[in-house]
N, C-alpha and C positions, 0 to 999 in steps of 0.2 A: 507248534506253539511258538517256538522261538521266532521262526518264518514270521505269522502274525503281527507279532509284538513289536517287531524289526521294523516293519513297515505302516504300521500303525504309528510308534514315533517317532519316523521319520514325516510322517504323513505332518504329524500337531505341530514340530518344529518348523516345516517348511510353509503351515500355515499363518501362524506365528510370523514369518521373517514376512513371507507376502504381504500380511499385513504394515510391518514396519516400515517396509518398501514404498508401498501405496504412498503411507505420510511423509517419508524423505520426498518421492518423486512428487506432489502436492507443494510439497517448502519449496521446494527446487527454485533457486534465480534465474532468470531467461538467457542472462552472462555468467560463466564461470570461467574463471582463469586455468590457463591449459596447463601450467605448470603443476596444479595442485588439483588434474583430477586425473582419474582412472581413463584409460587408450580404450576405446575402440579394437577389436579383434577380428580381421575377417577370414574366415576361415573354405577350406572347398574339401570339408569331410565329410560334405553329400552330391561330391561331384559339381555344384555350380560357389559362385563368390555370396557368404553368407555372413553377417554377424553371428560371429559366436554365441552372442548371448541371447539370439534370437530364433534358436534351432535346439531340439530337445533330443539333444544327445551329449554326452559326457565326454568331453574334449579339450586336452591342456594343450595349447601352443604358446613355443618360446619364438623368438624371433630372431635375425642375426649378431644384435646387441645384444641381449639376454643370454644368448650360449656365450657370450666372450665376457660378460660381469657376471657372469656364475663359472665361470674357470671350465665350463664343459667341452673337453678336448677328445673326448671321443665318445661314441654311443651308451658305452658302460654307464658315464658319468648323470647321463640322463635320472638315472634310480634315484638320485636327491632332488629332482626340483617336476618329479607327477608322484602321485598317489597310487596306491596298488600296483606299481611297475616294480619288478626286480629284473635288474642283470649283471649276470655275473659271463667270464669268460666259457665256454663249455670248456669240461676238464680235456680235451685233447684236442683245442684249436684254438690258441692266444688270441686268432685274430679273428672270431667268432661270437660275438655274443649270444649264449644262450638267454631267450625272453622271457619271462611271467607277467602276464595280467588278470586283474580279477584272478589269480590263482591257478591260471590254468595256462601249461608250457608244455612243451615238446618232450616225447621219452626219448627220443635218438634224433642224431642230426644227420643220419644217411641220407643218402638219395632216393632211397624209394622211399621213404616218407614228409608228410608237409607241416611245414610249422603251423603252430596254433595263433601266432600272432606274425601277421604278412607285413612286410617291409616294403611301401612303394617310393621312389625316387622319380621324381616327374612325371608320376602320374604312371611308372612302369613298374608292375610286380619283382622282384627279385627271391627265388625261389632258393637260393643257397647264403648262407651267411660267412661263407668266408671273404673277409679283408671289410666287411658290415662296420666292426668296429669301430675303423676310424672316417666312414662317410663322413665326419659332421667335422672334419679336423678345421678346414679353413671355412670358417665361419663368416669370413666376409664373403662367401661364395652362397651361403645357405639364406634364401628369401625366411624360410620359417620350419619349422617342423611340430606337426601335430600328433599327438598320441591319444586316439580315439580309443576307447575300452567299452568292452562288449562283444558280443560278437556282430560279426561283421557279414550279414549273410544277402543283402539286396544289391547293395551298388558296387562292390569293392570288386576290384579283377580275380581274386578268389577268395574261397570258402573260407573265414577261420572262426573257433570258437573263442580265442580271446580279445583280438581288438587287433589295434593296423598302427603303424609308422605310418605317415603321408609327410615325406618329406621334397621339403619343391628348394630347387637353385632360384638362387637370385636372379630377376630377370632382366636383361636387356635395358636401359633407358636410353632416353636422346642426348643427355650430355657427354661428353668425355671426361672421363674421370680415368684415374691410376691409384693404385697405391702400392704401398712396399710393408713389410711387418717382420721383424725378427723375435726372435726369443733365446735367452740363454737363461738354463736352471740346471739344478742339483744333475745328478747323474751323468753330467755332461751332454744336456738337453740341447740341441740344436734346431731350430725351426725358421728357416726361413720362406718368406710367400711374397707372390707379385703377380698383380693382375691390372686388366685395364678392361673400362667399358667405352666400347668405338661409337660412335654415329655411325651408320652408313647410306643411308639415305634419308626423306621426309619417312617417317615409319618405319625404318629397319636396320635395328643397333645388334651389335656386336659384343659379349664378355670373352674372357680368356684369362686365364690364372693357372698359376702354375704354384707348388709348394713341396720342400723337401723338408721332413721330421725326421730327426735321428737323438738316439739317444743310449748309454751303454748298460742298461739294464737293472734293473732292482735287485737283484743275486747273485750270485755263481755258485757252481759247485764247488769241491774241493779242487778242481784243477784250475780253477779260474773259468771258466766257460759259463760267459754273462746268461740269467735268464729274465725272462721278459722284455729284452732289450730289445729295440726298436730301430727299422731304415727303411722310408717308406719315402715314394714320391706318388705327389697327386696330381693329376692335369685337367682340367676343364674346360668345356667351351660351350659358350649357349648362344644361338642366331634368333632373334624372334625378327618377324617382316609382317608388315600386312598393307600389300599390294592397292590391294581394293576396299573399299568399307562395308566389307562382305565377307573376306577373307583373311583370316589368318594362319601363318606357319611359324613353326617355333620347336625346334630342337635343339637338342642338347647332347653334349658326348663327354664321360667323365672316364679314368683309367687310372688304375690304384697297383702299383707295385708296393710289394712287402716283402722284407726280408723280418724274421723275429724269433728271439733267443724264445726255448723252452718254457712253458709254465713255472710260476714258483708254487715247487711243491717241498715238501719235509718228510719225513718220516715222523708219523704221529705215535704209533704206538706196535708195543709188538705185544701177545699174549702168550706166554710160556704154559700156561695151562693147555694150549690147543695142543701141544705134545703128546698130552696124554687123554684125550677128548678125543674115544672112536670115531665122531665125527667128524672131525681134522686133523688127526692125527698124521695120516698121513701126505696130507699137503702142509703142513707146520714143519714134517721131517724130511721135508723134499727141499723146503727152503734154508733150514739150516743145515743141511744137507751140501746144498748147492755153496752155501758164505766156507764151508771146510773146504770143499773143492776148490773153489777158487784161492783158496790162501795157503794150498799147499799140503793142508789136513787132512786124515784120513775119514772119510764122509763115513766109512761104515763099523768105525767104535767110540760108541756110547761114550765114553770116558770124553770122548773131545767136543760133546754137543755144547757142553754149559760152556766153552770158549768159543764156540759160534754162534753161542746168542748171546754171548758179549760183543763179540766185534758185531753181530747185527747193530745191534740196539746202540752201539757207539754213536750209531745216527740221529738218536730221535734227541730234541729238543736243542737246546745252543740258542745260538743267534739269526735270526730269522732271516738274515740277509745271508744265508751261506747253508749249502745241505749237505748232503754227504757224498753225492755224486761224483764219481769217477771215472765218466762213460764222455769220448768227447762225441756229443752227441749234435749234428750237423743244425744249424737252424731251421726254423719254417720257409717256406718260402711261395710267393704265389704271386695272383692278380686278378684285379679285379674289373672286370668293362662293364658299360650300360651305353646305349644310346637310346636315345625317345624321340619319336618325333608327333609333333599335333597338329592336326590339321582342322582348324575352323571355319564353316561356312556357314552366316546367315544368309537362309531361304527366305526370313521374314522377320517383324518386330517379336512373332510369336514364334518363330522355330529354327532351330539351328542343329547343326550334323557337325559329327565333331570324330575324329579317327585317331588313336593313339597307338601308334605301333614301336613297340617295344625289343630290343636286344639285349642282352645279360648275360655275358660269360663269365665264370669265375674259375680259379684254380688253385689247389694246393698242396704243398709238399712237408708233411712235416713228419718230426723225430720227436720221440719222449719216453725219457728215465721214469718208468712209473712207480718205480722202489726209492726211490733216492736215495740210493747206498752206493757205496763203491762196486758193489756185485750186480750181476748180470740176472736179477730173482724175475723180472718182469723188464721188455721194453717194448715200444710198438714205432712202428713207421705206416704211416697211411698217404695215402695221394688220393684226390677229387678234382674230379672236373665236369661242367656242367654248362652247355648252350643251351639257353631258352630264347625262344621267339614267344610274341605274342601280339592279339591284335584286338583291340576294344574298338567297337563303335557304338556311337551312342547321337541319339534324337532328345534335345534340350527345348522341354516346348511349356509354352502360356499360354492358356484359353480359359479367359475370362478369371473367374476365381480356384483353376486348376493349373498346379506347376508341377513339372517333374522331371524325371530323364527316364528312357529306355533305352535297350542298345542290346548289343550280341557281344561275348567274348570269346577269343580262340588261343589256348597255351599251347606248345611244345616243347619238351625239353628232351634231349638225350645226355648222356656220361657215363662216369665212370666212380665208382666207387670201391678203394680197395685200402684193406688193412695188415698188415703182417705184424703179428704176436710173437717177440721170442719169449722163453719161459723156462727157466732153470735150464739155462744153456748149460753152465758148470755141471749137471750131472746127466747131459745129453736129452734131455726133452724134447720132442720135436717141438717146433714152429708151426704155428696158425697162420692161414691167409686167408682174407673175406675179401672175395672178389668180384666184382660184379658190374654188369654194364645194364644202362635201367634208360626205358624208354617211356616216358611220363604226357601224358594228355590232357586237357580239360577242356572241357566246353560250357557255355552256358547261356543264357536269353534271361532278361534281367529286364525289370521296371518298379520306380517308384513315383509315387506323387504325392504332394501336398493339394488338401481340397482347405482350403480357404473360406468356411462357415458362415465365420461373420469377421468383422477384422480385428477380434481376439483370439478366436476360436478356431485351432486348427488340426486338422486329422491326417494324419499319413496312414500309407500303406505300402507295403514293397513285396515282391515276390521275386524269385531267381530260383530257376531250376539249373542243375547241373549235373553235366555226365563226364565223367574221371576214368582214366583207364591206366594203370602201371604193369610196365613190362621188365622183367628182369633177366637177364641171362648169367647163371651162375657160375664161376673156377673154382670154387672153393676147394682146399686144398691144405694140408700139415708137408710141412715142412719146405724142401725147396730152399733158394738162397733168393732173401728180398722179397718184391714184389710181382718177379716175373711169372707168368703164366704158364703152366706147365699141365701137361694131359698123362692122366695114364689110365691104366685097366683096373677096377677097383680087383681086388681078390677074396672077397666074402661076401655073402649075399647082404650084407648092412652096407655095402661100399666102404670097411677099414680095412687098410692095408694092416697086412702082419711085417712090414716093414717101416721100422720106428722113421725112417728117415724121412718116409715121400709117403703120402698115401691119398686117397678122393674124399671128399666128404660129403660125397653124394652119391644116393644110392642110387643101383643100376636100372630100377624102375626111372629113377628119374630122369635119367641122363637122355632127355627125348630129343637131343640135338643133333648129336653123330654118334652110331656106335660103338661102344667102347671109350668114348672120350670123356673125361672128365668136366661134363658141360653141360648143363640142364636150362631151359628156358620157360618163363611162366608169364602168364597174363592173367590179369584180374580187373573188371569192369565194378563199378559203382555210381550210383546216382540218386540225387536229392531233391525236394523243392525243402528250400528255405526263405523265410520272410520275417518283415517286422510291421508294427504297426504303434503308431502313439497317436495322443492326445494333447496339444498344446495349449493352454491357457495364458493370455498377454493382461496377467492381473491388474498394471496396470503399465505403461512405455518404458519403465525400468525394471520390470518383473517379469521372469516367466516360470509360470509351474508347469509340468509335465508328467504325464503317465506311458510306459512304454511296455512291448511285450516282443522280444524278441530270439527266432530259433538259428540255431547258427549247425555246422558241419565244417567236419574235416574229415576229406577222403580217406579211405581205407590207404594198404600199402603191401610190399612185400617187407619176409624178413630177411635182409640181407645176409646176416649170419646164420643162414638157416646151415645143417650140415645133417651127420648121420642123427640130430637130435629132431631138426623137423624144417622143414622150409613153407609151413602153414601159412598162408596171407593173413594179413588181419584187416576187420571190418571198418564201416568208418565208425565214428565219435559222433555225439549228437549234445548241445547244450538249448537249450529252452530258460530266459532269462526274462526277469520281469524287475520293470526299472522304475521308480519315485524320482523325481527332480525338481529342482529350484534355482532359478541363476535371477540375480539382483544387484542392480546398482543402488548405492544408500548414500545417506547423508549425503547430500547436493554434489552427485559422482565422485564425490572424496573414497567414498569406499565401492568393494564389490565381493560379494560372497555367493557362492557355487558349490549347491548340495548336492548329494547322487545316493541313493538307498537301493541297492540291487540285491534278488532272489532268485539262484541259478540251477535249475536242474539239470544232471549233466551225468550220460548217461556212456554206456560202451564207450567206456575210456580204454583210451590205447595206451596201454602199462608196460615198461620191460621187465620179465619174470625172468630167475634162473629155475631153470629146469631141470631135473635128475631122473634120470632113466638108468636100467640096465640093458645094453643090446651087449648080445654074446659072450654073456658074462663081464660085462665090464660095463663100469658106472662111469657114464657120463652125465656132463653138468653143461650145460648151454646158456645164452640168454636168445631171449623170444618176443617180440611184443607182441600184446594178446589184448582182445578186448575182455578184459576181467573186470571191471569199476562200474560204480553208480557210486551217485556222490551228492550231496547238497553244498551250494557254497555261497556265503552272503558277507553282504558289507556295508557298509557306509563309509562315504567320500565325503571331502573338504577340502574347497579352495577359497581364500580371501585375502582380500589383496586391501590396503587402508595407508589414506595419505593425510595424518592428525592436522600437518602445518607443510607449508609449503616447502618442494625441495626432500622432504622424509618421505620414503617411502616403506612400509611395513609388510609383509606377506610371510603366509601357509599355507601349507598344504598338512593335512592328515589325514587318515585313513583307519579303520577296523575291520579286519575281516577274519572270517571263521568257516574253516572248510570242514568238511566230516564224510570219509566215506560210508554208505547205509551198505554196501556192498564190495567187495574186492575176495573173490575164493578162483582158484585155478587148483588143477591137478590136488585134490587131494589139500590143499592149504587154502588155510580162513586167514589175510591179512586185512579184517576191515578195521580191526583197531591200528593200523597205521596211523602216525599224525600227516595231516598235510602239510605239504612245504613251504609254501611263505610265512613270513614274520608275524603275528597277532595285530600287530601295529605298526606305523612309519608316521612320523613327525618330521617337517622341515618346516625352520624359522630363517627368516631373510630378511636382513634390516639394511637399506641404502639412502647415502644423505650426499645432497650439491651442493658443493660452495660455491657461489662464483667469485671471480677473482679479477683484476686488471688486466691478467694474460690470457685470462681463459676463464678454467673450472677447476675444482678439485673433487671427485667423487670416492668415495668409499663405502664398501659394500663387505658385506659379512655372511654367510645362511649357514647351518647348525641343522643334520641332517639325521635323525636317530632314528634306529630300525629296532622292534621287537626283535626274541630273541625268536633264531629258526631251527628246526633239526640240522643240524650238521649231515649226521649219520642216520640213517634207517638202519645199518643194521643187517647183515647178511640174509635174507630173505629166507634161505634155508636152515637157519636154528629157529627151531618153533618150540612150542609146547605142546609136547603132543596128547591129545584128547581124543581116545577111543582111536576111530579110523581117521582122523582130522588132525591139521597142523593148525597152530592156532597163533599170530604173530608174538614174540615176544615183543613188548613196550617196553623192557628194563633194556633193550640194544639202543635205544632213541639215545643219541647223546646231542643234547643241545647248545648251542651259540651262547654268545654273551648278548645283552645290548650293546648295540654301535652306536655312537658319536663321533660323525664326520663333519669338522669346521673348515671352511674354507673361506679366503678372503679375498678381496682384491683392491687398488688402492690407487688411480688414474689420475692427471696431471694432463689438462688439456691445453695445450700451447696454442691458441686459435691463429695468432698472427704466421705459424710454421706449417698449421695445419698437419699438428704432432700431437699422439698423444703415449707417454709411458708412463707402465704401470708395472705394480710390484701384485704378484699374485700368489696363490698357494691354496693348494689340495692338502687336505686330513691333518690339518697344523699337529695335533698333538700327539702324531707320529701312531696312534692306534692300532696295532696288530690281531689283527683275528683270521682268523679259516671261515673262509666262505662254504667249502665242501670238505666232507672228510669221505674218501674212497677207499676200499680192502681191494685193490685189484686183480687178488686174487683170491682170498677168501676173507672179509674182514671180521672175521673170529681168530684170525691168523695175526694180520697185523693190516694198519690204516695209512694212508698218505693224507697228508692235510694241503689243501690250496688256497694260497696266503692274499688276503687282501694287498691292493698297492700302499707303497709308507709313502711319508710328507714326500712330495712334490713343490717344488718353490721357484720361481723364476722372474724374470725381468722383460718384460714387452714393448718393443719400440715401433710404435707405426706412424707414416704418414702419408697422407692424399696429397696426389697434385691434379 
């Protein structure tokens, strides 16, 4: 019913607006002044050069002015200016943004699994998100970036069910140009960048930019050891040529070093009840257990517990800019490569062959306090690394009133993926290692077309099969020093050592690599056809409505933390989406408004559960991801953009959306009354006004970014209600967010005769502090870490062209 109702009015609204459309685009003057109307958009988020508003798919592009007067300096910042987008950092890689769209994000960011929403950079897949963050930093380097939502299952280099980044570098032109740009703000911000675009022949110019960001951190611990802190250099360079009037080449090579302090986390809360809670009792008495140990106290009398969960709890709350950590704990550290190269040949006015072959290294080294206490209760060190090749070809053809693209894609990736857990070092616990090396495939044959009806009416179709294969080879392993790889002989038929220090965590059934060794290797094959299909209507040259229906996938995977709990692969994910649409130019192009009503069935979702088992008399506890979900998820979308008088510029975006799982039960436990995770709603208001001036211009710009509230916390997955032989999720564990109001502004001074321009800018002016996640990283019936939004940002921007 609700499904219905949803799309039923969305259906009246966008009849309605078509309507209103018609009668602007009928008034319309054959002259309008360019100053006082809405831009033109072209976008290639169906693989060829398209009007935006002329293609029935739901796609926000900003362009390289728009990410620098909206202050967006790195990928996160994206979440204020599209609809249905959240990102937040994932909680154990600063330099990682974990995605949502339409609702639907990643349960782990290992290596043997694939994001739900693909990030391309020149037309090249990028398959890992570390140093992701900050691709967008020097934005006179960025042509545009597009954020398509939906899934994405016909044209894109792979599979996902929530939608795609297509973000393209600036290209090449025939002038010479230069510039230079610095920044100084709060924290001790440093940002300087300089590039230049060459001629180098009749048709084939030259870019090259280079940019160093440093900054000394939003936090520290108690010992001073900055976190979120930032040293990053960016290099870039793109060749475009085209020899013959037939041929084109055009690559690109970019290269990202990061160094970066710690997440900001807090100690959010502790519960003193779990002491005496046979459910936790004994991991509650193991941690303050552990704060007596380290301070000297005798860990095994009673009498001294209530002064170790004093000095715990010394941590939680204070000042946001400072935790309780007392661990020097090393920075992150990595890098990040891409090359692409494109290769175009027209065969004819009607056909052209077009090859993209893609490189993508990424790496990273990081440390994190996941207690933020001076005590050693929880800490992790993980290292990643990941080469992918890949290769798209594709056939771009016109015959008569049929267009489209076909083509073959080919991925490979191999790495590494590994984690080291320590965990109540103070009262000798062993150490966890998740180690694993993962060899990743895909292939696929792919084609869409537009049939051209009449010259309103237009019908698409697309198909893409695809066949995926993940290979992992496991070390997993307790204890050990660090991350190093170490073999031994398990000693009981579960593979756990009776040796607290060192033991396998895999059993000897598994270990089908060498015998005796601590080394297990797995392969697992999967394959899909997915496709979409719509219906275009051209209501009238400034209106289009649309109907669409589209199935999306995401490859199965291993679990890399598989151990003596389970190393079970999981299947793929399937979503089935049905889409309403309207995009309209109004009142004589002054305005433009862009609806989207989506209906998503979404099925064997990949979930991460913790697990509990007894082998050989002892309770262990894992995590797993498991195809446990079905889900419905729906929404409506808004964008509009309105220019009253000349010079103002007005816009928003909004959004509603409402997820619900119909399903989610594993082992024994019913969590379908979980809430889903994004906000109910996200509002962004953006108001920009020109002066002009004798010397130039004066611009200033303002947007006002509010997010419904979201669960913080689920909630330890293991305290349920139990009913009969069932666990049944408790909803009293949901602790939720506040509403957010993020302001930002910016305020430019264009010197034309200097060919300068500075500006005063700033991020979340009114200093606003919330927890984006709140984590139990060890049992959050125990106690919570909270991970803190960034505070105001504010600085000074001096740039000029020569």
């Amino acid at each position: 019913m609700v499904r219905r109702s949803l799309l039923a009015g969305a259906t009246v609204a966008m009849l309605a607006l078509s309507s209103q459309a018609v009668r602007a685009a009928d008034a319309a003057s054959p002259q309008t002044d360019a100053i006082s109307t809405v831009a033109d958009v072209v976008v290639t988020a169906r693989r060829v050069a398209e009007d935006a508003q002329k293609i029935p798919l739901a796609v926000t592009v900003l362009g390289s002015l728009q990410l620098q007067n909206r202050n967006i300096r790195t990928l996160n910042d994206f979440v204020t200016a599209v609809p249905d987008v959240q990102l937040i950092d994932a909680a154990d890689n600063t330099s990682a943004p974990a995605i949502t769209i339409r609702g639907q994000g990643s349960p782990d960011d290992s290596i043997t699994t694939d994001p739900a929403v693909g990030v391309y950079y020149d037309g090249v897949y990028i398959p890992r998100a570390n140093g992701l963050k900050f691709i967008l930093q020097d934005f006179d380097e960025i042509g545009q970036a597009e954020v398509l939502r939906g899934p994405q299952g016909a044209l894109f280099g792979r599979n996902t069910t929530g939608g795609a980044f297509n973000i393209t570098s600036k290209a090449p032109g025939p002038d010479y140009e230069a510039y230079g740009r610095v920044d100084f703000g709060n924290f001790s911000l440093r940002d300087v960048a300089v590039g230049a675009n060459i001629p180098l022949a009749p048709g084939a110019a030259l870019r090259l930019a280079y940019e160093h960001v440093q900054h000394d951190g939003y936090a520290s611990d108690s010992l001073g050891f900055p976190q979120q802190s930032q040293d990053t250099d960016f290099v870039h360079g793109r060749i475009l040529a085209e020899p013959t009037d037939r041929l084109s080449f055009d690559a690109s090579v970019s290269y990202l070093r990061f160094t970066l302090g710690e997440a900001m986390i807090k100690l959010h809360d502790f519960n003193p009840a779990s002491l005496f809670d046979p459910n936790t009792a004994q991991t509650a008495g193991a941690v303050i257990a552990d704060v007596l140990a380290e301070s000297g106290l005798d860990p095994t009398n009673p009498a001294n517990f209530p002064i170790g969960i004093g000095l715990f709890e010394s941590s939680i709350g204070g000042d946001p800019s400072h935790n309780g950590g007392a661990q020097d704990v090393p920075p992150d550290s990595g890098g990040f490569f891409n090359a692409a190269l494109t290769l175009t040949y027209k065969l004819s006015g009607a056909l052209s062959l077009k090859s993209i072959t893609g490189v993508t290294n990424t790496r990273r080294e990081g440390f994190l306090d996941l207690d933020a206490t001076p005590f050693h209760i929880i800490s992790a060190q993980s290292f990643t690394a990941s080469r992918a090749w890949s290769e798209e070809l594709q056939a771009i053809f016109t015959f008569g009133p049929v267009d489209g693209v076909a083509g073959g894609y080919f991925f490979r990736e191999t790495g590494e993926d590994a984690q080291f857990a320590g965990i109540l070092a103070g009262v000798g616990a062993p150490a966890f290692v998740y180690d694993g090396d993962a060899v990743n495939r895909s292939d696929a044959v792919f084609g869409q077309a537009n049939w051209h009806v009449t010259p309103r009416l237009t019908l698409t179709g697309g198909l893409r099969y695809t066949w995926d294969s993940k290979g992992l080879t496991s070390f997993n392993h307790t204890g050990g020093s660090g991350l190093a790889r170490e073999f031994v002989v398990p000693t009981d038929a579960f593979g756990l050592s009776t040796n607290p220090a060192f033991g396998c965590l895999i059993a000897p059934n598994l270990q089908n690599v060498a015998p005796g060794a601590c080394e297990a290797h797995f392969v697992n094959s999967y394959s899909a056809l997915t496709w979409t299909g719509s219906l275009s209507y051209q209501v009238s040259e400034e209106a289009l409505a649309y109907a669409k229906a589209s199935r999306g996938y995401r490859g199965g995977g291993e679990n890399l933390r598989g151990g003596a709990l389970t190393f079970t692969p999981f299947g793929p994910e399937y979503v089935t989406q049905y889409e309403l649409g309207l995009k309209s130019t109004l009142w004589d192009r002054r305005a433009r408004l862009n609806l989207a009503a989506f209906y998503s069935n979404y099925s064997n979702i990949q979930l991460t559960n913790i697990i509990v088992i007894n082998v050989g008399g002892q309770t262990i506890a894992g995590t797993t991801i498991l195809n446990a979900g079905k889900a419905h998820l729906e929404g409506v979308e808004a964008e509009a953009v309105v220019i009253p008088v000349s010079r103002l510029t007005l816009s928003a975006t909004a959004d509603w959306f409402h997820g619900k799982y119909t399903q989610y039960q594993y082992a024994g436990v019913d969590e379908t009354s979980q809430p889903w995770g994004p906000p109910d709603y996200t509002v962004d208001l953006l108001g920009r006004y020109e002066v002009p001036a004798a010397f130039g211009a004066v611009s200033a710009q303002a947007d006002l970014a509010i997010n419904g509230r979201t669960p913080l916390s689920l909630g330890d997955i293991t305290a349920c209600i139990p009913t009969g032989s069932a666990c049944v999720y408790d909803t009293r564990q949901v602790v939720w967010g506040p509403v957010t109001k993020l302001l930002s502004a910016r305020l430019t001074v264009h010197l034309a005769g200097w060919r300068t321009d500075v500006s005063l800018w700033g991020r979340n002016l009114t200093n606003q502090r919330f927890y984006n996640e709140l984590l139990g990283p060890i049992d959050s019936r125990v106690f919570n870490v909270g991970y803190l939004n960034d505070p105001r940002t504010y600085g000074v921007e001096i740039s000029k062209r020569f």
